[in-house]
N, C-alpha and C positions, 0 to 999 in steps of 0.2 A: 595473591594467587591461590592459597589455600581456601581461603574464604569462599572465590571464586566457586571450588572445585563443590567445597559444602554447599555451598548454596545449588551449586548443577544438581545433586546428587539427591537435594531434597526434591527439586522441580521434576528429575524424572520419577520418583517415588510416587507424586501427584499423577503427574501425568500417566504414569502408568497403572494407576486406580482409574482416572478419568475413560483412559481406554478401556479397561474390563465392566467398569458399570454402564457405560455406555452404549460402549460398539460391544461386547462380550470379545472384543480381542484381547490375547494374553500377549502383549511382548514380552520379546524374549531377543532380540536384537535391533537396539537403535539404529542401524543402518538400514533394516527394510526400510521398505517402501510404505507409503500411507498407503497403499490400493492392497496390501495384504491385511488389512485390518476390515477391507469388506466394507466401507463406509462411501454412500453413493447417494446424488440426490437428495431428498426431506433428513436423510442422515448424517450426510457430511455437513448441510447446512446447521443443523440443532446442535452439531457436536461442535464446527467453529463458535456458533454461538457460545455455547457454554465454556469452550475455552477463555473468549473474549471475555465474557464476564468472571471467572476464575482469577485468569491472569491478567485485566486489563491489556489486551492486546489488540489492535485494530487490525482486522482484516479487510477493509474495504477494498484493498487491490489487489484479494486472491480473485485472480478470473476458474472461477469453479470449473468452466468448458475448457478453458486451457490445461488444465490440470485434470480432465476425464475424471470428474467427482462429480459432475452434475449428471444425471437422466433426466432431464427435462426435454427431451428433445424433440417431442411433438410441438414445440411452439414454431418452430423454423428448422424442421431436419436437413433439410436442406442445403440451407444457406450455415448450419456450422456444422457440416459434414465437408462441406467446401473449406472454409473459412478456415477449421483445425486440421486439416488433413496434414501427417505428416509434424504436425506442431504442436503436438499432445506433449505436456512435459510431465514430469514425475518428482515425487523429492521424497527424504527419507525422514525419517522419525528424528532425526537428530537435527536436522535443515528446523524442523518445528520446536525444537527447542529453543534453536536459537533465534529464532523470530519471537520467539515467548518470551526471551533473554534481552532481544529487542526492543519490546510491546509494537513490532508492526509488522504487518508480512512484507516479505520481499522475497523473490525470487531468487533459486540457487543458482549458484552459479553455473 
């Protein structure tokens, strides 16, 4: 258990380098939200990336539009203006550790 707690405690030291060289966000409370760190679109996409290569972690079943980190939405505004409406989900900084802790996204509960 102690191990555990060391090892979290290096992962957020990372992670929260990752965030200021990256996004220039400072956390400063793991329980925000990832949509406080400002990362949207070509950004949030580069910054999973380099998570993923970091921490070997697969994100292949974050849905970016579920999660209102994508602006892509000139390819069909439309149709995921419909599709999310209402079912926009959020998670916090700490939900992303532990999918790191994982190596795979999953959704919070």
């Amino acid at each position: 258990m102690i191990l555990k707690a060391i090892n979290r405690e290096i992962l957020k030291k990372r992670l929260k380098e990752l965030f200021k060289t990256k996004l220039g966000y400072e956390v400063t409370d793991w329980n925000n939200s990832f949509h406080d760190a400002g990362a949207y679109g070509l950004d949030a996409y580069v910054f999973f990336d380099d998570l993923s290569e970091e921490f070997n972690v697969d994100f292949s079943n974050l849905d970016y539009k579920r999660y209102g980190i994508n602006d892509f939405y000139f390819v069909n505004p439309i149709k995921d203006l419909f599709k999310y409406w209402g079912k926009k989900r959020d998670f916090t900084l700490n939900h992303l550790l532990d999918v790191i802790e994982k190596k795979k996204w999953f959704d919070p509960d």
